[in-house]
KERO-741843 format. One record per residue (C-alpha): x, y, z; residue number from 0; chain. Coordinates in pm, whole numbers, plus 50000, padded with zeros to 5 digits. Layout:
% residues N
    east   north      up   num   cadena
       X       Y       Z   NUM        A
...
//
This chain:
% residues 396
    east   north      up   num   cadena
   53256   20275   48872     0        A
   53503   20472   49083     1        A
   53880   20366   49046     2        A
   53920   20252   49397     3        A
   53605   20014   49381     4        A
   53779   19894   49013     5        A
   54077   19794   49220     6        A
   53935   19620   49532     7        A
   53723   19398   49295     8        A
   54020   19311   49065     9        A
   54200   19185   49416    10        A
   53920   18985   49538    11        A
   53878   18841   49249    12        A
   54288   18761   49180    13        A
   54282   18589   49522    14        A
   53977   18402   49440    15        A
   54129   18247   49168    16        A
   54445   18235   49341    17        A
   54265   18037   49581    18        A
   54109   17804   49302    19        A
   54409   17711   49161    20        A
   54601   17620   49496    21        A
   54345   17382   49587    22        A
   54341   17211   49247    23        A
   54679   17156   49291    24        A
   54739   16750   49320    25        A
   54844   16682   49706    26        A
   55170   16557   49773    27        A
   55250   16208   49864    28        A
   55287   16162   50232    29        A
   55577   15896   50359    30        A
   55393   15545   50364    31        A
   55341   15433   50705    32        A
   55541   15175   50870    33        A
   55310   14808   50884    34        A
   55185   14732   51161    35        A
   55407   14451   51352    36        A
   55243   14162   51316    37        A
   55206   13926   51643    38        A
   55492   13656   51703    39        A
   55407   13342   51613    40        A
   55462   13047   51804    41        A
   55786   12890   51835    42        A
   55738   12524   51680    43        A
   55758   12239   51875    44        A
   56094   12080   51936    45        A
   56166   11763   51712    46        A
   56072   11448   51932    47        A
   56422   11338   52005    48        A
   56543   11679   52136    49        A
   56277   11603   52395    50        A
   56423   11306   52517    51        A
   56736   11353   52794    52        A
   56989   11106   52854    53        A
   57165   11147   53233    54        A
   57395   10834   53427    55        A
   57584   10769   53766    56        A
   57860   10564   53771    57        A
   57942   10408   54148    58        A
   58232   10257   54246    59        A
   58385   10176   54626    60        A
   58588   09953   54844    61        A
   58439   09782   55148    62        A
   58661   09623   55408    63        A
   58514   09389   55699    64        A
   58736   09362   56015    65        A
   58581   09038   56073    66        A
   58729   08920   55769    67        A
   58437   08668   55698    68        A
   58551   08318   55505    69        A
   58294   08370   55273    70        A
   58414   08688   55175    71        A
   58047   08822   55237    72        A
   57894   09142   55451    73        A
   57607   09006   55653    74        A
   57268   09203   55589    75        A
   57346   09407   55339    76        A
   57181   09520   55029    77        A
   57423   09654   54776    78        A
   57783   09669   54969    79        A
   57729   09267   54981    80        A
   58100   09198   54935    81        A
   58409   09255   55184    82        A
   58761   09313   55104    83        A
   58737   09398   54792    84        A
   58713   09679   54502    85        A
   58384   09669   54332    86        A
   58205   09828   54027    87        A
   57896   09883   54226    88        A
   57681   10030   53947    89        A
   57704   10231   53614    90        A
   57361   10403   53513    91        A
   57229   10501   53206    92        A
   56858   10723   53199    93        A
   56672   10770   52884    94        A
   56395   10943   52967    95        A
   56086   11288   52835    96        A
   55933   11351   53156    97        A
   55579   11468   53117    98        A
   55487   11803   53287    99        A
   55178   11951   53242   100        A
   54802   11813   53168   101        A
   54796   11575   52839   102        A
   55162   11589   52796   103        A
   55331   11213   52790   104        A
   55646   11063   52825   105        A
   55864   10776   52980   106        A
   56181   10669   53125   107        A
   56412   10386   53098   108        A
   56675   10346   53345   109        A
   56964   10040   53257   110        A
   57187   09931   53512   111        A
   57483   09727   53508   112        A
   57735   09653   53766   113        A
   57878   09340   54004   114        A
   57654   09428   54300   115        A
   57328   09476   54173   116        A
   57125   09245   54451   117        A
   56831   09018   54372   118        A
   56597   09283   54508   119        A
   56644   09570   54213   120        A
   56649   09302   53957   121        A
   56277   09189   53977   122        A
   56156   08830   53946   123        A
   56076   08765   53635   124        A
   56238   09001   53431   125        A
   56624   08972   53524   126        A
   56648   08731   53785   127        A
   56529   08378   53802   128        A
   56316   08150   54061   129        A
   56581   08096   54241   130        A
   56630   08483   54350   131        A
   56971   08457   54113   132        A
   57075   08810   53945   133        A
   57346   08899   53695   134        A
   57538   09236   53627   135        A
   57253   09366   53478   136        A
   56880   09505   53545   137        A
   56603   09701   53410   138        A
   56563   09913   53729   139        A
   56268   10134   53587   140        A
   56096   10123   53281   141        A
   55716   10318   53273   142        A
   55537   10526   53050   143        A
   55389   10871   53194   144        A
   55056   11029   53091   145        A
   54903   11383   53290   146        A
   54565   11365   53246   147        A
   54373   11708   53225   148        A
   54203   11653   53523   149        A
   54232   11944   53791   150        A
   54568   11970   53853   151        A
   54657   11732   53627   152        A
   54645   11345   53733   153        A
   54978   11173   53629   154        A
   54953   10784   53577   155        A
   55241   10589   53565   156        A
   55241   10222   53362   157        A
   55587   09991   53438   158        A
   55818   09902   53655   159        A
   55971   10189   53897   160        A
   56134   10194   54247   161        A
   55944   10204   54566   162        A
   55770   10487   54735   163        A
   55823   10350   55088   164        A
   56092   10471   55256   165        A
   56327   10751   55298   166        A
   56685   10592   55084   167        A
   56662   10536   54806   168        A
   56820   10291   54508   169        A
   57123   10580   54397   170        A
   57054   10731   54065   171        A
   57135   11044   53897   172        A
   56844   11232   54059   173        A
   56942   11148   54409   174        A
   57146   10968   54592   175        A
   57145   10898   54977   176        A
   57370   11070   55216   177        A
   57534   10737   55380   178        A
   57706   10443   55088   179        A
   57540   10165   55255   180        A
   57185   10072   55316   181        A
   56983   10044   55591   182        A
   56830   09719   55753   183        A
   56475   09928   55715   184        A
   56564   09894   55302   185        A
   56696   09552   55299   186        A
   56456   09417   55513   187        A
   56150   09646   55596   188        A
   56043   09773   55257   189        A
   56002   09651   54874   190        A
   56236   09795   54649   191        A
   56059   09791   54298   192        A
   55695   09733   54195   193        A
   55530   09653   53855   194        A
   55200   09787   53780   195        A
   55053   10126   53799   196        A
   55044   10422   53972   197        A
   54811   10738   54014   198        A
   54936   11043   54153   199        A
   54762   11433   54219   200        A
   54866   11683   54396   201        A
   54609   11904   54562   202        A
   54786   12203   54628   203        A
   55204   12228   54688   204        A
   55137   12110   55021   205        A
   54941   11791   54971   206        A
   54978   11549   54763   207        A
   54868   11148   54728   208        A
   54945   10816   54530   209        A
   54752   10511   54484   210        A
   54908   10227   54326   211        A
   54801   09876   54197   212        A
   55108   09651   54152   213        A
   55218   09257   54138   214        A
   55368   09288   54488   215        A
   55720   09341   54634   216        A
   55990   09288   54354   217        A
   55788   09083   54107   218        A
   55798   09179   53744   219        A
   55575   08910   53746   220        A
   55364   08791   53995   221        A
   55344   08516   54164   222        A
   55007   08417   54225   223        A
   54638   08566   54099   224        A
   54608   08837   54341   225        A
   54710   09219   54338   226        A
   54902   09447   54597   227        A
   54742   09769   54657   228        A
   54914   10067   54787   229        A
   54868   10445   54910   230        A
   55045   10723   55006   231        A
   54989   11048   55193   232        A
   55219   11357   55154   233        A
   55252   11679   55355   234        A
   55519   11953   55321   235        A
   55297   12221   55561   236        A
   55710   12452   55502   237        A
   55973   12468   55295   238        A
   56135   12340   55656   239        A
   55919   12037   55732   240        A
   55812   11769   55502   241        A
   55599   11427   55613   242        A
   55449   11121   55408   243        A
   55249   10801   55529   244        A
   55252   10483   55286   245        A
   55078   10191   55347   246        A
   55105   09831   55113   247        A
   54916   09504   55150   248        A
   54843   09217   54969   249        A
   54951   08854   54900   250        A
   55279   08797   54851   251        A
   55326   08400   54897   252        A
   55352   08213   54540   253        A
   55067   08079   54440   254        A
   54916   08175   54794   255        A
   54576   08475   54773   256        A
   54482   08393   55126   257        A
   54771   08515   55314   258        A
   54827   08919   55297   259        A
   55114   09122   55380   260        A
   55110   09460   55542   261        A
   55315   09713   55534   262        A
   55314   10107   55710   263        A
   55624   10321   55659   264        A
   55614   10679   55819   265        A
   55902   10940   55667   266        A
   55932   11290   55810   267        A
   56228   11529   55737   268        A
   56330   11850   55929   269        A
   56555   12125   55775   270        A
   56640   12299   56101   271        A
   56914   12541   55964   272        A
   57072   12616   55610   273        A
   57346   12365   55767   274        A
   57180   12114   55989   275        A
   56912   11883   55882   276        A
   56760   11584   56082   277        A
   56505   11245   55907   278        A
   56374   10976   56083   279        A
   56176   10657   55910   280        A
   55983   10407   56089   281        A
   55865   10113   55947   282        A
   55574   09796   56047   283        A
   55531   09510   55882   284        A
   55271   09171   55914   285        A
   55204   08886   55749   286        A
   54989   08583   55791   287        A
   55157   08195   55731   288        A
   55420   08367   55673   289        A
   55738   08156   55585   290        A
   56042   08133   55809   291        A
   56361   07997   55736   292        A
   56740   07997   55876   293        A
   56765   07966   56180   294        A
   56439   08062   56254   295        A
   56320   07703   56295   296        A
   56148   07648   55892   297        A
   55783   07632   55866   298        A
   55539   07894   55891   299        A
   55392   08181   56157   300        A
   55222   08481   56191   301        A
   55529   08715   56179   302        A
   55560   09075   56198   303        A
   55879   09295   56225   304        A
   55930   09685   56352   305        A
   56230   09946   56283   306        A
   56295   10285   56300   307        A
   56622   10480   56169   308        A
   56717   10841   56248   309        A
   56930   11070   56037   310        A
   57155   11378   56124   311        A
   57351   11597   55818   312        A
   57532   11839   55903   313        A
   57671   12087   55596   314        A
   58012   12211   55671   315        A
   58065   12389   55331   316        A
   57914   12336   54942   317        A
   58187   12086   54941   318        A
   58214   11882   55273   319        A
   57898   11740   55519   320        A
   57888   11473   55781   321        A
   57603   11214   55836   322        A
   57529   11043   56057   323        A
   57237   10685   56105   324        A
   57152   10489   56402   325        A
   56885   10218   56363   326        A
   56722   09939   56520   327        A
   56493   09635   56361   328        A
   56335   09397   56491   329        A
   56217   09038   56357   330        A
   56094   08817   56649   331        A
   55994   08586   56447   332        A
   56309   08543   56210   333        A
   56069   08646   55872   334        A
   56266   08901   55692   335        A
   56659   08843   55798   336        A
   56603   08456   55873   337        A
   56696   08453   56202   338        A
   56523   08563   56539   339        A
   56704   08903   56643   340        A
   56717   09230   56649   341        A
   56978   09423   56420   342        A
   57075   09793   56511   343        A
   57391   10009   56351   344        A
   57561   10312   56375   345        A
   57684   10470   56057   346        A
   57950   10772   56002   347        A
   58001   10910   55695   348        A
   58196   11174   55561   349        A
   58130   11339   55207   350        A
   58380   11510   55016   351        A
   58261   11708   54642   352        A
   58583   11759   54461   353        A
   58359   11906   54156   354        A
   57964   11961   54124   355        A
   57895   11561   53979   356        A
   58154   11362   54175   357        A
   58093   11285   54524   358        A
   58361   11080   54764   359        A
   58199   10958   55066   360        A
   58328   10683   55326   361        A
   58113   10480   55542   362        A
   58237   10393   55892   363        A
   57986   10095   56023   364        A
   57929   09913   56345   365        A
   57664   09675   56332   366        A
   57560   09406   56625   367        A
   57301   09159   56683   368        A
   57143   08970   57014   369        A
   57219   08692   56855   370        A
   57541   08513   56700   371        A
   57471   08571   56317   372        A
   57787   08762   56210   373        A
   58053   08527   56040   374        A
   58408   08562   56183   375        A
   58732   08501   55989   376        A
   58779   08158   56170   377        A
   58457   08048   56026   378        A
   58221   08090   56369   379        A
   57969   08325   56443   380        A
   57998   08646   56656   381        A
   57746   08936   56770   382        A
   57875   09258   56575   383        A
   58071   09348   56259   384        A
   58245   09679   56181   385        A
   58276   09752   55819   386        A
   58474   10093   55664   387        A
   58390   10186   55288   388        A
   58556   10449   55050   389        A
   58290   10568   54765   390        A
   58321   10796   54455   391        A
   58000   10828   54233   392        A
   57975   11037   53939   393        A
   57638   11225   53826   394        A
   57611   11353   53464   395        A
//
């Protein structure tokens, strides 16, 4: 074999074994790769008790009567009963889990205490006795909540809660109405609280209903065998424009089924600028037998009774608005103020927020009558009073 052959197969066969070797070599460990992250569990559920919120309002005002009445007493009002004098109005306290979506439940407690809580909050039956006397304290709401997995989500309501007629409201730490004083349409026109239950779905964000089976108007317990039933209708077509129809009817009379009371109450607010918004509420009522009293005569009538109220607010900064109500009711047949007239007022008011949960407001209040029902300082009767208020409430 030549020498040059010799050589090329001792190369080939170096390399080869060359080769060999390498790939017996052992291979070196490569880094270990990160784990994969695993998916984020769900936080746990928060204990029971850091569920439940506890909010308040606190009320407090003076109300001065330039008729200076004897008995010391502000005709037709609901809550600002008392002239010429300080007065704890109310202090609230709100325990409360709201339920918010499909099978979620909760409920809500609201305690109030105060020296002008009237007969109407404090339902018969519960905190106030046959004789329509209440004391400084009330159960204003007390229901359970449960949101049905139906659709939307169907919430039903069990308890007592405040009325869904009606565009003022009872003053709570979840709203509070622009004027201190009342209406005649609240005093007069509409229940205040109802016992029973209620049903309520929304169809869409623009329409929305509630049906409601209760004892009546401001009975924890009722007062004969029958039931009230109730409905309302609710529109907000813009952010700008909201309405609502509500009707309720049923017997109210003790121990009376045969006699039914009706009740309509149309609500429609318009938010015409950032700054200037406008309400008006009207309000019919009927009833059959229904008892009269006063100076209505005694007895009993077919009565019914009419009112409308408008509202003007006008926002002069986050801190300072105006409002402004003028109403007018009717009762021809003296059913709901006990005496045959008609009742209309003008209302300023001026609001004041020093800080983001206290409120000042002061109520500036003419109201007159066609008849003489006002009491005077001499102890007779006149057509008109004028009232002026100073309020402070406190949110938390």
């Amino acid at each position: 074999m030549s020498r040059t052959r010799l050589v090329a197969r001792f190369t080939m066969t170096a390399l080869a074994c060359g080769g060999l070797c390498v790939a017996a070599q052992p291979v070196l460990a490569q880094p270990p790769l990160e784990p994969a992250a695993q998916a984020a569990s769900p936080p746990a559920p928060a204990p029971w008790y850091a569920q439940i919120s506890v909010n308040g309002l606190v009320s407090a005002s003076y109300v001065g009567n330039f008729n200076s009445p004897q008995s010391g007493t502000n005709q037709f009002r609901v809550f600002d009963t008392r002239s010429d004098t300080f007065a704890l109005d109310v202090a609230e306290l709100v325990v409360q889990r709201s339920a918010s979506s499909p099978g979620d439940a909760g409920f809500r407690v609201d305690l109030t205490f105060g020296s002008l809580i009237p007969k109407v909050t404090a339902a018969a039956g519960l905190f106030r006795d046959d004789n329509g006397v209440a004391g400084s304290f009330d159960l204003q709401q007390a229901f359970f909540s449960y949101i049905a997995p139906a659709g939307r989500g169907l919430r039903i309501d069990a308890g007592k809660f405040t009325t869904y007629l009606g565009y003022e409201v009872i003053e709570g730490h979840d709203g509070y109405n622009d004027n201190h004083s009342h209406s005649f349409l609240f005093g007069y026109a509409q229940p205040i609280t109802h016992t029973g239950l209620r049903l309520a779905y929304a169809f869409s964000g623009a329409i929305s209903t509630q049906l409601f089976i209760v004892n009546g108007w401001d009975n924890a317990l009722d007062n004969n065998s029958g039931k009230s039933v109730g409905a309302q209708l609710a529109l907000t077509p813009s952010p700008r424009l909201s309405a609502s129809v509500s009707y309720l009817g049923g017997p109210e009379q003790a121990n009376d089924t045969s006699h039914v009371r009706h009740a309509l109450d149309v609500v429609a607010t318009f938010k015409a600028t950032p700054f200037l918004s406008f309400a008006v509420n009207y309000d019919w009522g009927r009833e059959s037998s229904a008892p009269l009293a006063g100076t209505a005569g005694g007895g009993v009538a077919d009565a019914s009774w009419q009112g409308v109220a408008g509202y003007g607010r006008v926002t002069i900064s986050p801190r300072a608005a105006m409002t402004v109500r003028a109403e007018w009711f009717d009762d021809p047949q003296g059913a709901r103020t006990g005496h045959v007239q008609s009742l209309k007022e003008f209302t300023f008011t001026p609001e004041f927020k020093p800080h983001p949960h206290f409120v000042v407001r002061g109520d500036l209040r003419r109201d007159w009558s066609n008849r003489d029902v006002f009491e005077k300082d001499d102890g007779t009767l006149g057509r008109s009073q004028v009232t002026v208020s100073l309020n402070g409430v406190f949110v938390f």
